[in-house]
C-alpha positions as CSV (number, residue, x, y, z in Angstrom):
1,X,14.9,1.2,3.6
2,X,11.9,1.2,6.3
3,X,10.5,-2.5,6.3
4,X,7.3,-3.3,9.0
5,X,7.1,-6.5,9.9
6,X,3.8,-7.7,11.5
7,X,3.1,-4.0,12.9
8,X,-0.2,-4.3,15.3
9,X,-1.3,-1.5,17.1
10,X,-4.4,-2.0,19.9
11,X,-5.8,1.3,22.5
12,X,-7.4,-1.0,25.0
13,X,-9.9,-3.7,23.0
14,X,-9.9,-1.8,19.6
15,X,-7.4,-2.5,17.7
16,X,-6.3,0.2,15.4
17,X,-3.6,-1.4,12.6
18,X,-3.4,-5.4,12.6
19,X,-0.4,-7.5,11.5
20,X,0.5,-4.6,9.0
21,X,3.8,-5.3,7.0
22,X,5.6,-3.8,4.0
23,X,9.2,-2.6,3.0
24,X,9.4,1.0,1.8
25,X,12.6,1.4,-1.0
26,X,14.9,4.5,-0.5
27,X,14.0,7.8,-2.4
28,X,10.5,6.6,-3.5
29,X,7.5,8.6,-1.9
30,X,5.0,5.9,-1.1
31,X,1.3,6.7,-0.1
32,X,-0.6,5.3,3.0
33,X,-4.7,5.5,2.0
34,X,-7.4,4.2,3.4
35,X,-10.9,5.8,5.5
36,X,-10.9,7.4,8.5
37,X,-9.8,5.3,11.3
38,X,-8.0,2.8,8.9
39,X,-4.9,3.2,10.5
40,X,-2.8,5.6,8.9
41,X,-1.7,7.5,11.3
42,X,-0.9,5.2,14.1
43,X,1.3,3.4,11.4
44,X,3.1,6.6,11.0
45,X,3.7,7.0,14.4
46,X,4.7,3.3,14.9
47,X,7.2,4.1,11.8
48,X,8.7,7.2,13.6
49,X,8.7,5.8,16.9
50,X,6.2,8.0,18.5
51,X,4.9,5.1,19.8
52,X,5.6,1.4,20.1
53,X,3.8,-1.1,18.7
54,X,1.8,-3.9,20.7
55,X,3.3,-6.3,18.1
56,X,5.8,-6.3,15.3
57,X,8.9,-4.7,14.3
58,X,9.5,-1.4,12.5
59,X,13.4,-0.9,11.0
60,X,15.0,2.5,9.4
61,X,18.3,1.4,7.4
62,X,18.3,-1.6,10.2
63,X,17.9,0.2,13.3
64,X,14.8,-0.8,15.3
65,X,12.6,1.9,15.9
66,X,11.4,0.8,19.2
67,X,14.4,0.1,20.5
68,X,16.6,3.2,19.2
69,X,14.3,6.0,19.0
70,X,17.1,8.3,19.5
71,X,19.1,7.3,16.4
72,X,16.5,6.7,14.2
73,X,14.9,10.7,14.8
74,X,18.1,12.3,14.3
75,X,17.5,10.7,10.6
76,X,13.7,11.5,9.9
77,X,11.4,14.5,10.0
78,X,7.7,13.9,10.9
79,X,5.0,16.8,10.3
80,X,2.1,15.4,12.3
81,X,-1.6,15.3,11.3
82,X,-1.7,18.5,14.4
83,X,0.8,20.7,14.1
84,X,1.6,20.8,18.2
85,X,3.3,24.7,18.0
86,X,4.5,26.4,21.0
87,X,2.1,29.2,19.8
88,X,3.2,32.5,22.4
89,X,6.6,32.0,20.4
90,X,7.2,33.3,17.2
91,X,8.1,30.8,14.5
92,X,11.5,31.9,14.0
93,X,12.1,30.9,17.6
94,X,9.9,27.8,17.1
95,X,12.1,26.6,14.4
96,X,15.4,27.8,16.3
97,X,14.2,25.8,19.1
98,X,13.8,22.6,17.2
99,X,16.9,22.9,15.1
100,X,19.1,23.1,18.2
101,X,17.3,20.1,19.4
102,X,18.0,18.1,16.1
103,X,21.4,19.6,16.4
104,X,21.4,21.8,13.7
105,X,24.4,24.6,14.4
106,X,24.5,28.1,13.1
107,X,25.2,29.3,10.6
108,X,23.6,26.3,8.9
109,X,20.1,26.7,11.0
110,X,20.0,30.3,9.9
111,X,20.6,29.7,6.2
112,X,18.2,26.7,6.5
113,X,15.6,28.2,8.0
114,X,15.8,31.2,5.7
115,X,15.7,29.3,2.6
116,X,12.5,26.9,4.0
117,X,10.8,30.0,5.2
118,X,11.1,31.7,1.7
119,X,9.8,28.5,-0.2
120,X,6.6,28.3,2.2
121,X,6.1,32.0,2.1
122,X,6.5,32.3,5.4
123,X,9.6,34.8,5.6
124,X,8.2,37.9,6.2
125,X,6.3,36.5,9.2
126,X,8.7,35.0,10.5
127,X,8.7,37.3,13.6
128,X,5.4,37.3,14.3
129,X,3.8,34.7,16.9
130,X,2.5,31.5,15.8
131,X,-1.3,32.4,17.7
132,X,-1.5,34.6,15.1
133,X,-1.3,32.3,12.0
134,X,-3.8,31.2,9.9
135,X,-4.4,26.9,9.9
136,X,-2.6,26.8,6.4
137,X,0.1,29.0,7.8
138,X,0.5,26.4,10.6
139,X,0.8,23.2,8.5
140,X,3.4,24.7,6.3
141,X,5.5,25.9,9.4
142,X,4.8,22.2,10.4
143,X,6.6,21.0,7.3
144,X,9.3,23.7,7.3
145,X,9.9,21.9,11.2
146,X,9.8,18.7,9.5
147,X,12.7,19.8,7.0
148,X,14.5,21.6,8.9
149,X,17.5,19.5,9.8
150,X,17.5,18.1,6.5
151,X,16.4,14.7,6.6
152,X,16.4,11.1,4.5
153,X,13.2,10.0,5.4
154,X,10.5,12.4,5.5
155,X,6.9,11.5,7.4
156,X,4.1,14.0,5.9
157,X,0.5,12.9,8.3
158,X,-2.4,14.9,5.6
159,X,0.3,17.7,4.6
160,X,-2.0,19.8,2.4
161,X,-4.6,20.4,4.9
162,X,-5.9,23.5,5.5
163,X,-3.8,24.7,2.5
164,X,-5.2,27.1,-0.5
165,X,-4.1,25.9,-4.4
166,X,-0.9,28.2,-4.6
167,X,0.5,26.8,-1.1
168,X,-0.7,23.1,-2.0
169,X,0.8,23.1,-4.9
170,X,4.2,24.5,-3.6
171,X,4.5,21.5,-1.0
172,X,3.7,18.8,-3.8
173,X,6.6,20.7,-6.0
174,X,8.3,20.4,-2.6
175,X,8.1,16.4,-2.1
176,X,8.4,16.1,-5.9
177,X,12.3,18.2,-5.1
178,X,12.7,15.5,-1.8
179,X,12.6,12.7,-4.7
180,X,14.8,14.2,-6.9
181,X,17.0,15.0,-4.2
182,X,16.6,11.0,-3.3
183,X,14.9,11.5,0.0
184,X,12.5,8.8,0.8
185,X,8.6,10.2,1.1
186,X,6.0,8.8,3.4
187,X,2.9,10.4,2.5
188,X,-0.6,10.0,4.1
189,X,-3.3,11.6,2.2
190,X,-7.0,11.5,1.7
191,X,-6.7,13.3,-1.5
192,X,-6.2,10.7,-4.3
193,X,-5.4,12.8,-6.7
194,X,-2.6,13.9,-5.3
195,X,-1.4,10.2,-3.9
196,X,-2.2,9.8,-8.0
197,X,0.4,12.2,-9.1
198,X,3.0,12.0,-6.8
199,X,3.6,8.7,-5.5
200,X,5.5,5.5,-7.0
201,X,3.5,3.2,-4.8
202,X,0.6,3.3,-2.7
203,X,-0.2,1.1,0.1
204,X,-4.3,1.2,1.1
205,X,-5.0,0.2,4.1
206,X,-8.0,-0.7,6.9
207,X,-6.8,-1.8,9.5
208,X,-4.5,-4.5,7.8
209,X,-3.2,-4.1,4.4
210,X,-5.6,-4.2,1.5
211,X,-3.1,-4.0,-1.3
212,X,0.0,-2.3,-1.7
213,X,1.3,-1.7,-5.6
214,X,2.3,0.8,-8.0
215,X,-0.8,3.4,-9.0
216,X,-0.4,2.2,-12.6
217,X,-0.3,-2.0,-11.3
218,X,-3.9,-1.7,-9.1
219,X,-5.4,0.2,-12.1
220,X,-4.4,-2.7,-14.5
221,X,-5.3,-5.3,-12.0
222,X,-8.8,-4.3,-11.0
223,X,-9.9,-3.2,-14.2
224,X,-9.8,-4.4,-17.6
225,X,-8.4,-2.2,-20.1
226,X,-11.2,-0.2,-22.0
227,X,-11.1,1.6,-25.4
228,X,-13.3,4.1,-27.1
229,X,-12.9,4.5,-30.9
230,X,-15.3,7.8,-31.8
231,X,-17.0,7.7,-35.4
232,X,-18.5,9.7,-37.4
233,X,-21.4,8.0,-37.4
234,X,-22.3,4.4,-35.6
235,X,-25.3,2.2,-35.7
236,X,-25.9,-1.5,-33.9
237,X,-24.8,-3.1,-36.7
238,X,-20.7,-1.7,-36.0
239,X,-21.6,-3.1,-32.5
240,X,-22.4,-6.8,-33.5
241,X,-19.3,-7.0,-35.9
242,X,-16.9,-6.6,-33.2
243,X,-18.9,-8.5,-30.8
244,X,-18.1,-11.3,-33.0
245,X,-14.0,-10.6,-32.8
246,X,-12.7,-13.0,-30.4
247,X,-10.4,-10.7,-28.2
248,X,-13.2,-8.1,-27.5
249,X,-14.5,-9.0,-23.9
250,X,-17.4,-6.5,-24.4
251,X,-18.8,-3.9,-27.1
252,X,-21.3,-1.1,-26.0
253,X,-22.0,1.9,-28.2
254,X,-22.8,5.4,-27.0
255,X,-24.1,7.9,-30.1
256,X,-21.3,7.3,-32.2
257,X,-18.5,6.5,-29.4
258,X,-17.7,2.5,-29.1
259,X,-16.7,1.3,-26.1
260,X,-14.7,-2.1,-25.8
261,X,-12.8,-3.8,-23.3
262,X,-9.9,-5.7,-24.7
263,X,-6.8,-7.4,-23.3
264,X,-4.4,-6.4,-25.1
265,X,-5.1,-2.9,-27.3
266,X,-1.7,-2.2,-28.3
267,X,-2.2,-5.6,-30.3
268,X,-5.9,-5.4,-30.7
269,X,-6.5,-2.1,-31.8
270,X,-5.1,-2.0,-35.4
271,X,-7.3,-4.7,-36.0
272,X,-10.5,-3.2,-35.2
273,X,-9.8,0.3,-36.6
274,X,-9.0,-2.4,-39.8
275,X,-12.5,-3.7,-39.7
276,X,-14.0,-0.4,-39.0
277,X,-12.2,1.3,-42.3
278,X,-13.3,-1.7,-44.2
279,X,-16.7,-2.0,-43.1
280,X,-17.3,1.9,-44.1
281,X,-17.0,3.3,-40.7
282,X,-14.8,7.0,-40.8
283,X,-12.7,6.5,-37.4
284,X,-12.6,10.2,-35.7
285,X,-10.3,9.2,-32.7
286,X,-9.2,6.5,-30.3
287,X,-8.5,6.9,-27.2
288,X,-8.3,4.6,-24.0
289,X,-10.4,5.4,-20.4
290,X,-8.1,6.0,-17.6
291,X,-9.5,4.6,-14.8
292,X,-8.6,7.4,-11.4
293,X,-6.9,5.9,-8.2
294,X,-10.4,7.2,-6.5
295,X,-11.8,4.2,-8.5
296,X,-9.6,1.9,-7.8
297,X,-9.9,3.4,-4.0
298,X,-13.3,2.9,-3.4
299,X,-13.4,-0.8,-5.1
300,X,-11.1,-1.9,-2.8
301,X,-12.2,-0.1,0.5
302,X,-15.1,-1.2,2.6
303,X,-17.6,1.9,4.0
304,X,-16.0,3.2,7.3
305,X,-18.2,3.0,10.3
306,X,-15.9,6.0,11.8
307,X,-14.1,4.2,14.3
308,X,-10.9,6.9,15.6
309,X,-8.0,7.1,13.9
């Protein structure tokens, strides 16, 4: 388990993260959000020990981070937001060179690198110099470092940057494998859809921390559950009949789509398809808006003013 305790973070007056804490369960991939210069990736530094923290406490499994850097790294990867390649080497001897410093022995590092190299795509250049890659190239050799002496806790700073659809999608079926496998996940992303898909909680930050839940939990919490029941045909009249039922917060019609917002639809909706039927209304389909983690996002996050992250 990671837990932050109080984590603050200042370069000079600014202060970057502020009294930031939150415990991270084993084998979940959690999400850190939030605007440019919220934060996120001086928290994943603090987290890794990159850097130490003005203030606070960060633990891995009970080992302080500041304090045992040493232990703590031989038990996480971290692919930075920039990559950091020694680019006049080739990325087999990038990777061989990082392996032996994570202590990673052969003939494990060879297999290991092989197999990573072959996921990514990245095989048949493996002999080639890393000046010559392209920026998608670079990230996913940054990953494949990340990996490579198999870690529990897995730090991915923007990891499908600079990436095309095929090779995106590869490293989200990659972290979705790291879950199954029980590896713990700590994601930071500015793409919501993927935070969406592939995280089991989500914390959003700006500075301090806004909220912290599971995708499903802040979508329920910020917004009230909404229903649409398409007809074949719909007047006003529909509109003031279920006005009138006491659990509907609000009716709105659209052509001949209705849309309520109820508490509790599983309860609810029977009832009003009920009324519908017997009011001469021919119900087409029901269905319930899904509200995205963008808008739950953007309720909860103030305009940046650009400060650095």
């Amino acid at each position: 388990m990671i837990k932050a305790v109080s984590l603050s973070r200042s370069f000079g007056a600014k202060a970057a993260v502020k009294d930031l804490s939150f415990e991270i369960k084993k084998g979940e991939v959690f999400a850190l959000l939030g605007p440019n210069g919220a934060g996120k990736t001086t928290t994943i530094r603090m987290l890794t020990g990159l850097i130490a923290p003005t203030s606070g406490t960060c633990t891995i499994e009970g080992v302080d981070v500041t304090r045992n850097p040493m232990q703590v790294h031989r038990n996480v990867g971290v692919q930075p937001e920039v990559p950091g390649h020694y680019d006049t080497l080739t990325a087999q001897r990038n990777l061989e060179f990082y392996g032996k410093l994570f202590g990673v022995k052969q003939p494990q590092l060879g297999e290991r690198m092989r197999d990573l190299l072959q996921s990514f795509d990245l095989w048949d250049r493996r002999s080639d110099t890393v000046q010559t890659y392209s920026k998608g190239m670079k990230q996913k050799l940054a990953i494949i470092r990340a990996l490579l002496h198999d870690p529990e806790y897995v730090f991915l700073d923007e990891p499908m940057s600079g990436l095309d659809p095929v090779a995106s999608k590869t490293v989200k079926d990659f972290i979705l494998d790291l879950k199954a496998k029980g590896k713990t996940v700590v994601l930071s992303t500015h793409n919501l859809e993927d935070a969406d898909r592939l995280s089991d909680r989500v914390a959003v930050i700006q500075g301090g921390l806004i909220a912290l839940d599971t995708p499903d939990n802040l979508r329920t919490n910020l917004f009230k559950r909404t229903i649409v029941f398409h007809l074949k045909a719909a007047d006003d009249a529909v509109v003031a009949k279920l006005r009138a039922l006491p659990f509907v917060r609000s009716a709105e019609r659209s052509e001949n789509k209705l849309v309520l917002e109820v508490e509790n639809p599983e309860e609810e909706n029977p009832q009003i398809v009920d009324l519908l039927v017997k009011a001469g209304y021919k119900v087409q389909f029901v269905g319930e808006v899904r509200h995205s983690l963008e808008e739950v996002y953007l309720k909860l996050v103030k305009p940046s003013k650009g400060a650095p992250q």
